[in-house]
KEPAKE-740344 format. One record per atom (N, C-alpha, C): residue number from 0; residue in one letter; atom name; x, y, z. Coordinates in steps of 0.05 Angstrom, whole numbers, plus 5000, padded with zeros to 4 digits. Example, Ala and Ser with C-alpha at 12.3 -4.5 7.8 and 13.67 -1.06 7.14 Angstrom:
<kepas>
{kepa 0; A; N; {5264; 4886; 5156}}
{kepa 0; A; CA; {5246; 4910; 5156}}
{kepa 0; A; C; {5264; 4934; 5156}}
{kepa 1; S; N; {5257; 4955; 5142}}
{kepa 1; S; CA; {5273; 4979; 5143}}
{kepa 1; S; C; {5258; 5001; 5157}}
</kepas>
This chain:
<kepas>
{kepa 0; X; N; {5028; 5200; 5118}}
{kepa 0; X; CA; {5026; 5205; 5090}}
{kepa 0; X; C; {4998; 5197; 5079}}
{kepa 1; X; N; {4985; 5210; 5095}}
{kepa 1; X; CA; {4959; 5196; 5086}}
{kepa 1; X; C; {4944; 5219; 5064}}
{kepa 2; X; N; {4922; 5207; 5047}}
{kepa 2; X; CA; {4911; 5238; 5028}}
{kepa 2; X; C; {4894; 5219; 5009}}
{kepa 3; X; N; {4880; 5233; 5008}}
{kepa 3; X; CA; {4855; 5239; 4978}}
{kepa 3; X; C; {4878; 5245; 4947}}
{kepa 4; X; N; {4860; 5232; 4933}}
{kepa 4; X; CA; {4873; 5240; 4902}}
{kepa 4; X; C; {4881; 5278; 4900}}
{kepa 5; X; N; {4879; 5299; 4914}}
{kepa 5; X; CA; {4884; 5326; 4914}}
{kepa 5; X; C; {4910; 5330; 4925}}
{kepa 6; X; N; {4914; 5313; 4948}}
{kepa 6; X; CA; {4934; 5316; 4963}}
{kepa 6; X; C; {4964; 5320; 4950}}
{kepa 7; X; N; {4972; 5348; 4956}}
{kepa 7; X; CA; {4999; 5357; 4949}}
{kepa 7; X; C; {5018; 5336; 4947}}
{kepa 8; X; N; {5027; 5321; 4977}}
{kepa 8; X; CA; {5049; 5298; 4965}}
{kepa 8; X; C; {5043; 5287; 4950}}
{kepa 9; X; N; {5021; 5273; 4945}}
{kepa 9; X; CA; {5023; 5255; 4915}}
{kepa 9; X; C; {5029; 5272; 4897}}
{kepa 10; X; N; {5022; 5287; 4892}}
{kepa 10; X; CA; {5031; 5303; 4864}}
{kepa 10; X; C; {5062; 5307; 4866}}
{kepa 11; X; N; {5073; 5314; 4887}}
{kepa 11; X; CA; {5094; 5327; 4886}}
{kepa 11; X; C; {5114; 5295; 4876}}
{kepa 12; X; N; {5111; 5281; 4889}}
{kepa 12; X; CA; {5128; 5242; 4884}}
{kepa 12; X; C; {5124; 5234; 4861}}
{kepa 13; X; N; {5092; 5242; 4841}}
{kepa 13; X; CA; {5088; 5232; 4825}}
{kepa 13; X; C; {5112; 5252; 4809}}
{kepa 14; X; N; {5105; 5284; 4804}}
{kepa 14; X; CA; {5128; 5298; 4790}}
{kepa 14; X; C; {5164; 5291; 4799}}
{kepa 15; X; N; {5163; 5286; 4814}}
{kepa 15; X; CA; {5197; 5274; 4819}}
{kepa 15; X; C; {5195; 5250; 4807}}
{kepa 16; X; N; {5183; 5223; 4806}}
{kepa 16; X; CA; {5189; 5204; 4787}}
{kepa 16; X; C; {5185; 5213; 4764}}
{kepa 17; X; N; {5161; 5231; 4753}}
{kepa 17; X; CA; {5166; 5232; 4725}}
{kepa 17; X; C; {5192; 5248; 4710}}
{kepa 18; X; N; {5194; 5261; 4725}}
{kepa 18; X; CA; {5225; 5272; 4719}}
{kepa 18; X; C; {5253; 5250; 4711}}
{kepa 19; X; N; {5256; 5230; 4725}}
{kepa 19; X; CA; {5270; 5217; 4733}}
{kepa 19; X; C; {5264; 5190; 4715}}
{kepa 20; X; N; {5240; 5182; 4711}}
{kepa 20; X; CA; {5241; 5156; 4693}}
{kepa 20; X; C; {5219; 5157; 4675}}
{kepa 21; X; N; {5216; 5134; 4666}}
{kepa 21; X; CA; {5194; 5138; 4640}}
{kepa 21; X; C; {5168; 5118; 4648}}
{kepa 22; X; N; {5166; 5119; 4674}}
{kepa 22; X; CA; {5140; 5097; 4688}}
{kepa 22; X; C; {5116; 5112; 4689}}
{kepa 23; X; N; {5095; 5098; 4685}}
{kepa 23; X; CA; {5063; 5106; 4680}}
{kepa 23; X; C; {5055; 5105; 4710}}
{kepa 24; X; N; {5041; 5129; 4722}}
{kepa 24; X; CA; {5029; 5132; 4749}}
{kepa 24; X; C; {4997; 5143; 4749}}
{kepa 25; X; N; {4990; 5122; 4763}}
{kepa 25; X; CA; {4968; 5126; 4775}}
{kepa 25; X; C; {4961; 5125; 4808}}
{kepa 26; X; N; {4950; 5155; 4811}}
{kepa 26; X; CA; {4947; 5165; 4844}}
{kepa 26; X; C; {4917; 5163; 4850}}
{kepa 27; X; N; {4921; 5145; 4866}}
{kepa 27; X; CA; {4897; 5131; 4881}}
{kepa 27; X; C; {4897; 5147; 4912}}
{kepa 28; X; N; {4882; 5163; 4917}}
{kepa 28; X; CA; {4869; 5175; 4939}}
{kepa 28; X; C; {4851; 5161; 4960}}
{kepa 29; X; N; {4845; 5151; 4972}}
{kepa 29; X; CA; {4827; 5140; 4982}}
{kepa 29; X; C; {4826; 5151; 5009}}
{kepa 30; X; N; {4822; 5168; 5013}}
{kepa 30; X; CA; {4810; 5180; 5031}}
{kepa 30; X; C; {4801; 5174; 5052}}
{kepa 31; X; N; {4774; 5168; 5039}}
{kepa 31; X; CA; {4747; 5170; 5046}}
{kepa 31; X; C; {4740; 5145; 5062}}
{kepa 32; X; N; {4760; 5119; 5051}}
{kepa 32; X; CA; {4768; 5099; 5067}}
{kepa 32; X; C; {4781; 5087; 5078}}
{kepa 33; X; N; {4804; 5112; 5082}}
{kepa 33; X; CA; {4830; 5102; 5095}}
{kepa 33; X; C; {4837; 5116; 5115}}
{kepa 34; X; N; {4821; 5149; 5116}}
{kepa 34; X; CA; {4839; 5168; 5133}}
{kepa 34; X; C; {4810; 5167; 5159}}
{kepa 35; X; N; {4803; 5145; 5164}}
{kepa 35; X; CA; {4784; 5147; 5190}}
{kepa 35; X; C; {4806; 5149; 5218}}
{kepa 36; X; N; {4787; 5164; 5232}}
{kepa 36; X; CA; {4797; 5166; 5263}}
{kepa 36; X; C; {4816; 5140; 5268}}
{kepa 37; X; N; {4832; 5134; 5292}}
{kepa 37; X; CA; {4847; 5108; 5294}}
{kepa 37; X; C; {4827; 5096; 5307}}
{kepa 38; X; N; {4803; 5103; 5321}}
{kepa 38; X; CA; {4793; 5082; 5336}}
{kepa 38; X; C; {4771; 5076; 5317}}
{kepa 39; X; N; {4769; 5081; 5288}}
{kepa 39; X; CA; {4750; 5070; 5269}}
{kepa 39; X; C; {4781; 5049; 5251}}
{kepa 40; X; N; {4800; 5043; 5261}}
{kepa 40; X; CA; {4825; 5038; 5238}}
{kepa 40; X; C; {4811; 5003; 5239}}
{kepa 41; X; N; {4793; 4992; 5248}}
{kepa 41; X; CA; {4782; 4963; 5243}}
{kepa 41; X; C; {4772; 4974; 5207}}
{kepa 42; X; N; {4756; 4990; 5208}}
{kepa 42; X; CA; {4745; 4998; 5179}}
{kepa 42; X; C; {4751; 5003; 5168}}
{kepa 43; X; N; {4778; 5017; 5169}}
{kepa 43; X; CA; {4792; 5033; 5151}}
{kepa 43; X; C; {4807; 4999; 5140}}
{kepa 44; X; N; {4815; 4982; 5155}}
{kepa 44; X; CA; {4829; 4967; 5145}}
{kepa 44; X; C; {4816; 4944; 5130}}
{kepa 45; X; N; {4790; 4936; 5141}}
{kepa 45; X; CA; {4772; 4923; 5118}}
{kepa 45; X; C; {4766; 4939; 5097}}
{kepa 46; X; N; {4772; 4961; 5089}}
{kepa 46; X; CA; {4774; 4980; 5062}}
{kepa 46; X; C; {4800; 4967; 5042}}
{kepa 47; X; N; {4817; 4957; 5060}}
{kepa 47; X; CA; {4833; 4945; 5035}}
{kepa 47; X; C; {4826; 4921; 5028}}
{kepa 48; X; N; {4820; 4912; 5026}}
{kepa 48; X; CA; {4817; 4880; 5004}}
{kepa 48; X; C; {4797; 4901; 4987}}
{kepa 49; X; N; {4771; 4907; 4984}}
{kepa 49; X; CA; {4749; 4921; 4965}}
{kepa 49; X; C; {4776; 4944; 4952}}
{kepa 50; X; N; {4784; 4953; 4962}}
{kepa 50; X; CA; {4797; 4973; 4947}}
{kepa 50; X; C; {4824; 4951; 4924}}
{kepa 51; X; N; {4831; 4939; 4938}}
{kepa 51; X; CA; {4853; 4925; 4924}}
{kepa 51; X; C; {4845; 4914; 4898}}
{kepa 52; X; N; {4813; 4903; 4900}}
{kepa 52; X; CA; {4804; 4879; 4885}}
{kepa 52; X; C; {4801; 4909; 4860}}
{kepa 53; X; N; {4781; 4929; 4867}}
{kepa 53; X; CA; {4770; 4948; 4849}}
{kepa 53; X; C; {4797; 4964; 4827}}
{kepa 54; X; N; {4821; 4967; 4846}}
{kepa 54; X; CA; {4843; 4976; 4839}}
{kepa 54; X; C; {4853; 4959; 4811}}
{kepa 55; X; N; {4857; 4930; 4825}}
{kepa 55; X; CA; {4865; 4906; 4803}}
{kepa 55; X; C; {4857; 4905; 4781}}
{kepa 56; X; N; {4820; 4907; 4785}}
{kepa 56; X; CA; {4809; 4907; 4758}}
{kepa 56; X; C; {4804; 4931; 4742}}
{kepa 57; X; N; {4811; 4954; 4759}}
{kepa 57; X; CA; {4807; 4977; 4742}}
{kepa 57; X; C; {4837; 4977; 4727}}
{kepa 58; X; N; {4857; 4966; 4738}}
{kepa 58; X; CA; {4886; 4971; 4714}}
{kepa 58; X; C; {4880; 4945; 4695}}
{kepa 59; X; N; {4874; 4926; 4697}}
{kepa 59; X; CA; {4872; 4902; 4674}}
{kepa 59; X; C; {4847; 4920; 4658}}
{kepa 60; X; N; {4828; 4933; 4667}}
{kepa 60; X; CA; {4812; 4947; 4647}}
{kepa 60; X; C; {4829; 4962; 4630}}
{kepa 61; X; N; {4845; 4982; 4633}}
{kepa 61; X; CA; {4863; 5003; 4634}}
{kepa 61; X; C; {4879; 4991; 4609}}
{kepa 62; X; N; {4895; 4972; 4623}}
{kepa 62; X; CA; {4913; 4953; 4603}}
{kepa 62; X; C; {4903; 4939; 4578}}
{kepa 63; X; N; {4877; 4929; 4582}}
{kepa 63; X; CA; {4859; 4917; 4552}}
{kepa 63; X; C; {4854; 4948; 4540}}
{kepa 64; X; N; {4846; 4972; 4541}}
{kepa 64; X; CA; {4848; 4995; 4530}}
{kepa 64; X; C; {4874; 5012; 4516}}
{kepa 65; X; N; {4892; 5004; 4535}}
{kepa 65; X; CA; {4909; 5010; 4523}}
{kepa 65; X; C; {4947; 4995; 4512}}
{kepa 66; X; N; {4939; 4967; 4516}}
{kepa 66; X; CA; {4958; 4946; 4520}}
{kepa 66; X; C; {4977; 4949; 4538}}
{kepa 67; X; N; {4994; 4934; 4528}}
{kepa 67; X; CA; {5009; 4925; 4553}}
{kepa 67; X; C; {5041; 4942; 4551}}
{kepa 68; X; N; {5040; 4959; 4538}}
{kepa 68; X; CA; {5072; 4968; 4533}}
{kepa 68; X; C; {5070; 4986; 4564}}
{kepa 69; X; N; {5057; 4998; 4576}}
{kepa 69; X; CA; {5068; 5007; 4597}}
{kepa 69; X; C; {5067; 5003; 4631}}
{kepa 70; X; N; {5093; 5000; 4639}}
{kepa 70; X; CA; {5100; 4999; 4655}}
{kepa 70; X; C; {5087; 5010; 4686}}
{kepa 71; X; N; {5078; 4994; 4698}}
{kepa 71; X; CA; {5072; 5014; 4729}}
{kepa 71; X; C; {5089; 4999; 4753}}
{kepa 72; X; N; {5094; 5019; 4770}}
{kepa 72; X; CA; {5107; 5016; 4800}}
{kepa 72; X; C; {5091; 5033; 4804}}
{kepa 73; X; N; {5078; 5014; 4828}}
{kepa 73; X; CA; {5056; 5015; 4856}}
{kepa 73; X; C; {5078; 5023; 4876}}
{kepa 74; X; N; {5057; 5037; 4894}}
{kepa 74; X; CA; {5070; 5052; 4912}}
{kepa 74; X; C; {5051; 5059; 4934}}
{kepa 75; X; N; {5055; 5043; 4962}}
{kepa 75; X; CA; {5036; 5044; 4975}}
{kepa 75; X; C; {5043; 5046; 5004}}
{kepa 76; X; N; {5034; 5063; 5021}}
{kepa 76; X; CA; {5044; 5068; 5049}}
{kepa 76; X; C; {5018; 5061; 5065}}
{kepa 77; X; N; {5026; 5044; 5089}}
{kepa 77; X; CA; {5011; 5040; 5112}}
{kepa 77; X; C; {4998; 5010; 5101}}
{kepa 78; X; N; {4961; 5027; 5106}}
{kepa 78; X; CA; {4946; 5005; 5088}}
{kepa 78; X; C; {4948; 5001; 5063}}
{kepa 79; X; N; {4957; 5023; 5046}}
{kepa 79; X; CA; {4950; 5027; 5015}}
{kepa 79; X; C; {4974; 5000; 5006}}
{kepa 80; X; N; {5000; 4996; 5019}}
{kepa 80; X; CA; {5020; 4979; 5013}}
{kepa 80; X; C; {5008; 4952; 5015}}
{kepa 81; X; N; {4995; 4950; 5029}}
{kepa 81; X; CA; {4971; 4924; 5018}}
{kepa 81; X; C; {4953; 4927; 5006}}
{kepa 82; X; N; {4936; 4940; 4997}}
{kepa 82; X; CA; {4922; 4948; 4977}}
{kepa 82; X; C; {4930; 4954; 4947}}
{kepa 83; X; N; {4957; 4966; 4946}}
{kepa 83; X; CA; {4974; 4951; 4924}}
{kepa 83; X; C; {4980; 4932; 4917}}
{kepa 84; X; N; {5000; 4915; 4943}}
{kepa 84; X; CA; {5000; 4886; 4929}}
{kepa 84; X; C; {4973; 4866; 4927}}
{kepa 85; X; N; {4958; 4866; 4941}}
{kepa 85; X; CA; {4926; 4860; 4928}}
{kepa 85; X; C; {4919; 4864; 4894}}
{kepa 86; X; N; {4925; 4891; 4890}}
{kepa 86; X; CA; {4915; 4903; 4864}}
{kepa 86; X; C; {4937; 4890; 4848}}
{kepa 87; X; N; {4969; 4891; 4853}}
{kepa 87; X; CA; {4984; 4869; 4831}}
{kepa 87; X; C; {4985; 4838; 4829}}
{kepa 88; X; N; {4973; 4826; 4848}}
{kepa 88; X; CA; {4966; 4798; 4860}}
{kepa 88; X; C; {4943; 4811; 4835}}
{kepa 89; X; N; {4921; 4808; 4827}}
{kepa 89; X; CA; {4905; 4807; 4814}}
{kepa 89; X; C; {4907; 4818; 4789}}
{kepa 90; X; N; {4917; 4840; 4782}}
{kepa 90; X; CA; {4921; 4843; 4758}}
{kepa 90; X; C; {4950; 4835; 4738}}
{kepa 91; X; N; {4975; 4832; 4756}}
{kepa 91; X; CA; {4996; 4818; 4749}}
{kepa 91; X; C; {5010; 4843; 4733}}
{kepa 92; X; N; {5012; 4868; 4739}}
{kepa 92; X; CA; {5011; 4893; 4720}}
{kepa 92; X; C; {5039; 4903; 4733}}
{kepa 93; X; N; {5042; 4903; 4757}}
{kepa 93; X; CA; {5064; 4922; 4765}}
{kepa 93; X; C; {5084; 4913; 4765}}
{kepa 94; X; N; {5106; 4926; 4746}}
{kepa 94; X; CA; {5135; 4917; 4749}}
{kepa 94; X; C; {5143; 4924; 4777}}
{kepa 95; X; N; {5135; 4928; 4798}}
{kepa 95; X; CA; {5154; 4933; 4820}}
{kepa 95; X; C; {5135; 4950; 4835}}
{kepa 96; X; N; {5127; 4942; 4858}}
{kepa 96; X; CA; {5114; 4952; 4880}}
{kepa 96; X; C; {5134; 4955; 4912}}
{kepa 97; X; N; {5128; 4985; 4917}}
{kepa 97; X; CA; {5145; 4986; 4934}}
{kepa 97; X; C; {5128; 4995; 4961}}
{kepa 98; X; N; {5132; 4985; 4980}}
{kepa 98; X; CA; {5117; 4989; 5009}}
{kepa 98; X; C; {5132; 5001; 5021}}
{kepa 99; X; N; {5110; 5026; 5037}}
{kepa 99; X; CA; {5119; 5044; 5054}}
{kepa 99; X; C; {5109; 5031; 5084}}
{kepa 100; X; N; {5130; 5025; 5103}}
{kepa 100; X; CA; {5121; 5020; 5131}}
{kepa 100; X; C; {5090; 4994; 5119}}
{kepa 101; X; N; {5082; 4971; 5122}}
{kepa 101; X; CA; {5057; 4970; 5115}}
{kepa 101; X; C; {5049; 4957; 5140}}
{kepa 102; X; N; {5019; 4959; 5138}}
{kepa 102; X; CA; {5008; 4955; 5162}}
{kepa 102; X; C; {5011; 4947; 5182}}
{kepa 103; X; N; {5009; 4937; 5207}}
{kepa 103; X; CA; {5006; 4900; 5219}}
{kepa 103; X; C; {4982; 4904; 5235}}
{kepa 104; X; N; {4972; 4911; 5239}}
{kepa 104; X; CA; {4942; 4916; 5260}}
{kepa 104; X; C; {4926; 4912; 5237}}
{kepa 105; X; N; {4910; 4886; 5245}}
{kepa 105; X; CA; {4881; 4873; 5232}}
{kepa 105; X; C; {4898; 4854; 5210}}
{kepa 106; X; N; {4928; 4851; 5199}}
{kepa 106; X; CA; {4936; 4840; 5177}}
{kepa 106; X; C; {4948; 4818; 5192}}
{kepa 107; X; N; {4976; 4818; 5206}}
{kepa 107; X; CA; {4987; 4803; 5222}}
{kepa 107; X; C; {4977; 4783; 5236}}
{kepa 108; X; N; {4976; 4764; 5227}}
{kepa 108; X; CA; {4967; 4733; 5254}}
{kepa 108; X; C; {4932; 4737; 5252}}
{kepa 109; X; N; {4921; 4754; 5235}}
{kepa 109; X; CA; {4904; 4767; 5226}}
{kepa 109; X; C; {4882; 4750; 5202}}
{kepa 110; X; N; {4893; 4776; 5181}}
{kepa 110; X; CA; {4889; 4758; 5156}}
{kepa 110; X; C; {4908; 4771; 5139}}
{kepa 111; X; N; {4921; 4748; 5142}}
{kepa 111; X; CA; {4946; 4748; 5125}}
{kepa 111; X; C; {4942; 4743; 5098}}
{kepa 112; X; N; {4923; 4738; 5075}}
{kepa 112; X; CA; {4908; 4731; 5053}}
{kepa 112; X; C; {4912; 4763; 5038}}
{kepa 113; X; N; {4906; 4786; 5060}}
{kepa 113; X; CA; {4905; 4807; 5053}}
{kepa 113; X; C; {4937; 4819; 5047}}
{kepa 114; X; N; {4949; 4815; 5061}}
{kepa 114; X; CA; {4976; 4829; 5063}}
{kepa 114; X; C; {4991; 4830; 5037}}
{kepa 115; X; N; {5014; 4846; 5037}}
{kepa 115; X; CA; {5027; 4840; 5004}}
{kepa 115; X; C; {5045; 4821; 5003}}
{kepa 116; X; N; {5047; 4805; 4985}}
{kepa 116; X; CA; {5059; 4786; 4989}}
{kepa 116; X; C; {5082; 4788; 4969}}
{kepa 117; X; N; {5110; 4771; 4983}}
{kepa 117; X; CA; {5139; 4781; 4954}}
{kepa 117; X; C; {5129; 4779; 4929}}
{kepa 118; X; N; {5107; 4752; 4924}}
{kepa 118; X; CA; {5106; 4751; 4894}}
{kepa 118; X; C; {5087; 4768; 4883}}
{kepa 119; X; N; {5075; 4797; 4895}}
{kepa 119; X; CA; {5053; 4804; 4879}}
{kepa 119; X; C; {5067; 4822; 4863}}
{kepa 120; X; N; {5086; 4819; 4853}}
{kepa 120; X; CA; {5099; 4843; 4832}}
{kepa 120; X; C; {5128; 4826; 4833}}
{kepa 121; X; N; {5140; 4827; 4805}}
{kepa 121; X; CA; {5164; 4816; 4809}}
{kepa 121; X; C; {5187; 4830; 4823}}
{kepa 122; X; N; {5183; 4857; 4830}}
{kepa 122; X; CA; {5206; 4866; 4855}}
{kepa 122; X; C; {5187; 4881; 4867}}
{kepa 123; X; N; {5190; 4871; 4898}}
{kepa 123; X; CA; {5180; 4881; 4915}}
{kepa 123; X; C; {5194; 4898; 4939}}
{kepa 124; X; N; {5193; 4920; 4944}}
{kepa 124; X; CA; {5212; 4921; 4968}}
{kepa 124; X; C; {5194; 4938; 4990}}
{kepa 125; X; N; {5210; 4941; 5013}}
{kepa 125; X; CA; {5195; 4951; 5036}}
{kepa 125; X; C; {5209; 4962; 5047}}
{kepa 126; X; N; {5203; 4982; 5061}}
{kepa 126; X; CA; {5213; 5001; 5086}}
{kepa 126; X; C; {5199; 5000; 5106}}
{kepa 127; X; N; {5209; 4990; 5123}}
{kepa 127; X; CA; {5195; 4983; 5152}}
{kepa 127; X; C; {5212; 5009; 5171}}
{kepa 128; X; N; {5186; 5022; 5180}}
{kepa 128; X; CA; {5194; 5044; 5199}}
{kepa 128; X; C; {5179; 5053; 5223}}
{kepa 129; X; N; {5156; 5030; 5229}}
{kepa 129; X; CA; {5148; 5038; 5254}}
{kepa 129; X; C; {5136; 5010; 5262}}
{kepa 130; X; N; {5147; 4998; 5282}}
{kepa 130; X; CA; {5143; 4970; 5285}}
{kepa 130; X; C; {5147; 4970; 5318}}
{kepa 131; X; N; {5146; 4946; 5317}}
{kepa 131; X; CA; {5154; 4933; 5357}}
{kepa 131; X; C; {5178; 4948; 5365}}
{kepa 132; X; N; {5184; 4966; 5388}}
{kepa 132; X; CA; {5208; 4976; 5396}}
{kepa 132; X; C; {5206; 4967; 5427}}
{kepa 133; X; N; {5230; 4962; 5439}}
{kepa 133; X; CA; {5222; 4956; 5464}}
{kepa 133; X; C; {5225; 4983; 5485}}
{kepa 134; X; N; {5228; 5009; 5480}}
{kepa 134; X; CA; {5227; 5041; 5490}}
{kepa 134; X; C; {5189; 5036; 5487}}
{kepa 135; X; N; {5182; 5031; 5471}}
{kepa 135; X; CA; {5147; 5043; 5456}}
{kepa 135; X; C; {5133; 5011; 5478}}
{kepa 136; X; N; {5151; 4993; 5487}}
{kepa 136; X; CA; {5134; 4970; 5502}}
{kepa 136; X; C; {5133; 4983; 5528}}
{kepa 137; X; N; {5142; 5006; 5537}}
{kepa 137; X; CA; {5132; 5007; 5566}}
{kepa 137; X; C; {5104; 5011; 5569}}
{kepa 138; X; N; {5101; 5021; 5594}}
{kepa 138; X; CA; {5073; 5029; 5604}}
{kepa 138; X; C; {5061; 5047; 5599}}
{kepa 139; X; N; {5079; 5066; 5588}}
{kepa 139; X; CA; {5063; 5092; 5582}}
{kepa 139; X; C; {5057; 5093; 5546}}
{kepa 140; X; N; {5068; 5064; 5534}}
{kepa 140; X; CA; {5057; 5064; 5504}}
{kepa 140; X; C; {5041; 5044; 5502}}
{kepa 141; X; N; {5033; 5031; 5518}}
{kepa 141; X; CA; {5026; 5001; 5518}}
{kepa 141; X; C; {5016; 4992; 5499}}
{kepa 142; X; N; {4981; 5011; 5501}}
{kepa 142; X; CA; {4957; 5021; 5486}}
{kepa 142; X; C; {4962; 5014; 5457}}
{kepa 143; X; N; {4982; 5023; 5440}}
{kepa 143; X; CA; {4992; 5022; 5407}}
{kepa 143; X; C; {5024; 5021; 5411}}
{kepa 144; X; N; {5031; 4993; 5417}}
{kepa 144; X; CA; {5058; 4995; 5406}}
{kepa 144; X; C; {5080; 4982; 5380}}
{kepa 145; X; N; {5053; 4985; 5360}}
{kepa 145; X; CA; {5058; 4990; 5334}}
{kepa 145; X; C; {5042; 4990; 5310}}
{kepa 146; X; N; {5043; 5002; 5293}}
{kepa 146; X; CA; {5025; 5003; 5264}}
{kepa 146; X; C; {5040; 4989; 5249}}
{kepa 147; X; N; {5065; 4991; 5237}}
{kepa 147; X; CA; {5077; 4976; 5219}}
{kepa 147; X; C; {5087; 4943; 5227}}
{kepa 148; X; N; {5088; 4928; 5207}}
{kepa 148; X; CA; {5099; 4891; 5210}}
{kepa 148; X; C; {5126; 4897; 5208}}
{kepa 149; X; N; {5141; 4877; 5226}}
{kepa 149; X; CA; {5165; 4872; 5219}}
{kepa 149; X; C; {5167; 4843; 5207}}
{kepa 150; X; N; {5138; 4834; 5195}}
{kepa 150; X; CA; {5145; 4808; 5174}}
{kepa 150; X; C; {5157; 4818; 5145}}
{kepa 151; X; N; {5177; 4791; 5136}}
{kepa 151; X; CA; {5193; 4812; 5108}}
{kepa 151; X; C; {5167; 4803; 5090}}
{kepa 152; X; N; {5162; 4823; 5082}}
{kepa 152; X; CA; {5139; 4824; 5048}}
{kepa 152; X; C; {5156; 4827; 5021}}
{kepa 153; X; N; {5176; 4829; 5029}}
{kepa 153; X; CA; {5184; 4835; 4996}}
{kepa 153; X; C; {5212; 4814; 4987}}
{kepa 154; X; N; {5219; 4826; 4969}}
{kepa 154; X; CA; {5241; 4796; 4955}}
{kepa 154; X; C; {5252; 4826; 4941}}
</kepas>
């Protein structure tokens, strides 16, 4: 699920929630520093903390402009699910950040400072869907046998 601010699925998730509830969305693309090759994914993943921090302060900008009556749920898959809770860890904005699969390569046993943490949004939840399997530990997966944490991040 990876994409630039153009990218069809975002549009399409953002129009199904707005149908559905009355929450303020903002689609953050990042591209340019997220969708590198896997054997550049060291860079791609020092892209989140700078992205998180710029994210944070661009919604507390957002929010002094236009106060505080509205509502956001963050919504972040892979790296971006830490790069969300980064951005609500600092701005304190999101009623509810929800993680898709989020990282564990470069975060895990890592730097954990980065990762999302339960309290960066008062509901957090997660979907963990690609993690340690012991089929993916043989020999023929050795190489990557996993992108996603099976640490719990959310409450």
């Amino acid at each position: 699920m990876w994409g630039n601010s153009r990218s069809k699925w975002m549009h399409d998730l953002k129009s199904r929630f707005l149908d559905e509830s009355d929450q303020t969305f903002i689609i953050v693309g990042w591209g340019k520093g997220a969708e590198l090759a896997a054997y550049k994914y060291a860079q791609a993943a020092s892209n989140v903390e700078p992205m998180g921090k710029w994210l944070g302060n661009h919604i507390l900008e957002m929010k002094r402009k236009i106060g505080n009556k509205c509502k956001l749920w963050g919504i972040g898959e892979g790296l971006g699910a830490h790069m969300i809770g980064l951005a609500g860890r600092l701005s304190h904005a999101f009623t509810r950040i929800t993680a898709l699969d989020p990282a564990g390569p470069a975060f895990e046993l890592v730097n954990e400072d980065a990762m999302l943490k339960p309290t960066d949004s008062p509901f957090v939840d997660v979907i963990h869907t690609d993690s340690h399997h012991e089929y993916r530990s043989s020999e023929m997966f050795s190489l990557i046998n996993k992108y996603g944490t099976l640490k719990p991040l959310g409450r």
